[in-house]
N, C-alpha and C positions, 0 to 999 in steps of 0.2 A: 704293396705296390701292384700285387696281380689283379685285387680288385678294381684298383682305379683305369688298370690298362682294360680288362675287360667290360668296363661302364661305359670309358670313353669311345671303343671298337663296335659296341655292338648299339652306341645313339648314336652315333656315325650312320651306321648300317643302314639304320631302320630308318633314318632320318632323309640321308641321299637315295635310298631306295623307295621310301616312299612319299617322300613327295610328290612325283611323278602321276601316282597312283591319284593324288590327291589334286593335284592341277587339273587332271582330266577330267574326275567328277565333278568340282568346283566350276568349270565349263562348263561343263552336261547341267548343270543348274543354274548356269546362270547368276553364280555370286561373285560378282565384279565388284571392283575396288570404283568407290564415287570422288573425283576429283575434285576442287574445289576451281570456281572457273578464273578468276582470280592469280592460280598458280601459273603462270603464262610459260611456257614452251613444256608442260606435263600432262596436255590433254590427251595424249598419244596411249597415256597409261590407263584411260578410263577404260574401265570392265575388264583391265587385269586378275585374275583369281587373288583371292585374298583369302583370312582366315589359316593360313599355310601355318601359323605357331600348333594347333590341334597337332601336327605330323611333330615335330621337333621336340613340344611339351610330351607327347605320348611317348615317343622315341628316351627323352629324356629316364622316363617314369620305368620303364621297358629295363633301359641301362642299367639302373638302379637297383630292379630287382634282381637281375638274372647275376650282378657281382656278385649276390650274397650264395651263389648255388656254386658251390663245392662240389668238383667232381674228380677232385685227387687230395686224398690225406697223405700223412708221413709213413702210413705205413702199406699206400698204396692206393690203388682205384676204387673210388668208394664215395655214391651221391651223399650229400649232406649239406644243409642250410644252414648260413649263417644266422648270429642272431640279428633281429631287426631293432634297433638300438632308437630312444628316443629324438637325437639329434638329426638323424636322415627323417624322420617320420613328420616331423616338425617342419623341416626344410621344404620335403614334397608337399606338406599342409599348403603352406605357404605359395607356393610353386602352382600348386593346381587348383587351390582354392583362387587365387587371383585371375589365376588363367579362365577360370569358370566364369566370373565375373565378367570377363573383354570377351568370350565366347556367346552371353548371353547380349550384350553392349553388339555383338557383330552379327549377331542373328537376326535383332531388333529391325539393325539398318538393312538386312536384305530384304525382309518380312515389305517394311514400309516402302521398302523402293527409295531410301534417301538416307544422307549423312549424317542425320544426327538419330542417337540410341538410344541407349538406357537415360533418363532424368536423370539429372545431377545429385538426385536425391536420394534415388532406388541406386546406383554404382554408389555415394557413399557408404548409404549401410550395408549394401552385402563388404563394401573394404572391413569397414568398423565388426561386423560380426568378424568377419575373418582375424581382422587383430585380437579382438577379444579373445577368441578360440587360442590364437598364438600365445598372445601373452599370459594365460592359463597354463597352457600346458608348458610352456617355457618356464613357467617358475615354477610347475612342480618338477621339470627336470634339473632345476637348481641355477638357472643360468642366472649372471650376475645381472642386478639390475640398474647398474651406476652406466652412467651416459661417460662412452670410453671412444680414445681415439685410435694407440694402437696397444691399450689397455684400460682397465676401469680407471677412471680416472678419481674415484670419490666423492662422488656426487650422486646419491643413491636416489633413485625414482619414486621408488615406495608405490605408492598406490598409482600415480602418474605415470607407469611403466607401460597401461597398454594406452595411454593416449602418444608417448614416445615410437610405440610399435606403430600405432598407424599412423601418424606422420612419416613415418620411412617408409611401410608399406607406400601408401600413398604418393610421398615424392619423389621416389624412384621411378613407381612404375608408370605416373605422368611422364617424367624425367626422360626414361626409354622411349613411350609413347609419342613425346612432341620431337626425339630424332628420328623415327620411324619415317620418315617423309621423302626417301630419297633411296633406290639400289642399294642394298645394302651398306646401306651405315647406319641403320640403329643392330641389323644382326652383327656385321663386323665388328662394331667397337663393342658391343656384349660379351661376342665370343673373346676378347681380350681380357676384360675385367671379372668377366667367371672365369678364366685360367688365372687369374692372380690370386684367387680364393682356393682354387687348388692346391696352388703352392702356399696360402698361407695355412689351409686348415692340415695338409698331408703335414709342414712343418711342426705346428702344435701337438698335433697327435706323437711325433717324433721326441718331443721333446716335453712329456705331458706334465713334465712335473715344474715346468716355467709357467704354464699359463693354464687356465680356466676355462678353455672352452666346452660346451656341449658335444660331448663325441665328434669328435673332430675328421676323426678317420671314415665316419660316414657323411660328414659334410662335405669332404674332400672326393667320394665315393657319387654321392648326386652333381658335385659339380664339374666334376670327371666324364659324367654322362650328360650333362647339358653341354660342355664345349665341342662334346663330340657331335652330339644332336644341333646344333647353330651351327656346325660348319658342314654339315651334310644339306642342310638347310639352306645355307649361302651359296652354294654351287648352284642352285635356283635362281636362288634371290641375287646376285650378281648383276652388274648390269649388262645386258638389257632384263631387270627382272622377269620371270614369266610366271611372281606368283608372290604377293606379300606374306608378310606374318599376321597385320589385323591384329587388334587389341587383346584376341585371347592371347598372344607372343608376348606384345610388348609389358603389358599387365603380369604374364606369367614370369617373366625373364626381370621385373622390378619386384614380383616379392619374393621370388629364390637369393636377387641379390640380397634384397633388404634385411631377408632373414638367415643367410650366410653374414652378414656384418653383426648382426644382433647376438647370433649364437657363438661366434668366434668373440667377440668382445671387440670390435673393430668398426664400431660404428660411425664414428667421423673421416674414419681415415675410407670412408665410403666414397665423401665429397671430392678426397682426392683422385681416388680409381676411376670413378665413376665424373672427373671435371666435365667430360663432354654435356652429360646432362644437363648436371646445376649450370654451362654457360645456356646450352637449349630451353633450361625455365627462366634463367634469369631476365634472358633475352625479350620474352614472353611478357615477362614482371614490369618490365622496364621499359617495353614498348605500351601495352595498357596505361601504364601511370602518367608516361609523357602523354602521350596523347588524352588520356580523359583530364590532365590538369593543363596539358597550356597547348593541346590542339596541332603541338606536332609530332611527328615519327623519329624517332630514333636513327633505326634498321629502315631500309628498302622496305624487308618483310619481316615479319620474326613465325615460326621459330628461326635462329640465327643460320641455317641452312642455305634457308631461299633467299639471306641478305644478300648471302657471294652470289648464290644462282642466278639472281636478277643484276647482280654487279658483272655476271659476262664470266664467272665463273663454268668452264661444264660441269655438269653435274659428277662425273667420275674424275674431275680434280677435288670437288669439293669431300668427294667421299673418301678418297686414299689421304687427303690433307687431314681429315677429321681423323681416321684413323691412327694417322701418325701423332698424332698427338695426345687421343685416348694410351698409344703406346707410353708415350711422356710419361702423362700419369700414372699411366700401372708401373711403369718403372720408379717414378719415383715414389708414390705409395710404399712399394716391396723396400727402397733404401729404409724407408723411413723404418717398416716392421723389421727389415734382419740388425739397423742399428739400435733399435729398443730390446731385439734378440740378443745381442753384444753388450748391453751392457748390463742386462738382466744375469746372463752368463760371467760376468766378469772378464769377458774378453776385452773390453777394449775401457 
């Protein structure tokens, strides 16, 4: 438990402390968030500081390491490293390689002076390398590769296990990226659904000999230091924001989820933590298809955000609502894994 308090305390830290630091450079340069004109009562936000996930992601990374540094054993005062365990090392893979990705995607757009980044082409394959590296090293660290909801369910992947990987990689951190659009609600409802990963990996780890996860106790350890880092983060990003996350966040903060589900063996039960998402792609899905097949709209707007926004929603009802209901989910997510915990245990 002292790791996770100390991951979570000091991405906290480093997170609310330095943002700050990072808003005012991000000024000093001139790397403002580009509006879309379109988005009607949010032009107010144009050349807000953006890029802000760099502080939270680092913060994150920061947490992670400094739980493993021991500075009291059983038999007194005395520095000493923990080991650094496949499962945390795989997770920050994840975590920063994706983050690298929406970091190079948001450099793009300042460079050019406009909203669009990296080619849809060049962000696939640096994903696809990413998954490939993942799902490599994921199965030489043994993790199961059957497509599971809040367990493998028997359906083994086999070779198909790293095109599984970047599918999630991938529709996550879209997922995140298309609720990004609004004061904190894609950090809010994150910092929710990475505390639900907390409690499921610190659980498994407790209980090692019910389930199969990949080191659980350092999954539980990164994502201890990411909830701490997203809420140091949102004291910023609040509204009135004075400083987004930017694709290296929402990117970073979709393959840490991706790959806390993959390595805990909890990969479906993703859709449910993470419902806000899948309604923010479906939303998406659904407005594209009506329209390119019978020429009308669905939504006002998608993503499903700016439907209420433009329905006379404020935008900080739409955000505390979205949040309450990412709460839903992670609550009902966690019924779902402590009653497969129940009866795995013969408790119920």
């Amino acid at each position: 438990m002292i790791p996770l308090l100390i991951a979570a305390a000091v991405g906290l830290a480093a997170s609310i402390f330095g943002t700050p630091y990072a808003i005012r450079y991000f000024r000093t340069k001139q790397m403002g968030q580009f509006i879309q004109e379109d988005i009607k009562g949010h032009a107010h936000k144009q050349g807000t500081p953006t890029m802000g996930g760099v502080v939270f992601v680092g913060a994150a990374v920061i947490g992670w390491l400094l739980a493993h540094v021991q500075v009291w054993t059983p038999s007194g005062f005395g520095l000493r490293l923990r080991e650094f365990n496949d499962g945390g090392m795989l997770a920050v893979l994840a975590l920063a390689g994706m983050a690298l990705v929406g970091f190079v995607d948001d450099w793009i757009k300042y460079s050019n002076q406009r909203s669009l980044g990296l080619s849809k082409l060049a962000k696939f394959t640096g994903q696809l390398a990413i998954a490939a590296f993942f799902a490599w090293g994921a199965t030489e660290a043994g993790v199961v590769t059957e497509v599971s909801f809040v367990r493998p369910m028997g359906i083994d992947l086999g070779a198909f296990f790293v095109v599984w990987v970047l599918i999630m990689l991938t529709g996550t951190a879209n997922g995140v990226n298309l609720a990004d659009g609004m004061d904190g609600l894609a950090a809010g409802s994150s910092a929710l659904v990475i505390a639900s990963y907390t409690v499921i990996a610190f659980w498994q780890n407790s209980n090692a000999e019910l389930y199969s996860a990949v080191d659980p106790l350092e999954l539980a350890i990164i994502s201890a230091a990411m909830f701490g880092a997203i809420l140091g983060f949102l004291w910023w990003n609040a509204p009135p924001a004075k400083i987004f996350m930017g694709d290296v966040g929402s990117q970073g903060i979709g393959g840490l989820l991706a790959a806390l589900a993959l390595l805990t063996n909890t990969h479906l039960l993703l859709v449910i933590l993470g419902g806000i998402y899948v309604a923010e792609t479906l939303s998406v899905i659904f407005q594209v298809a009506s329209f390119r097949t019978t020429g009308q709209r669905i939504f006002r707007m998608s993503p499903l955000h700016f439907h209420f926004d433009l329905g006379g929603w404020p935008e900080t009802t739409v955000v505390i609502r979205f949040w309450i209901l990412t709460g839903l989910g992670v609550a009902l997510g966690l019924g779902f894994f402590y009653g497969d915990f129940l009866t795995r245990s013969g408790l119920l």
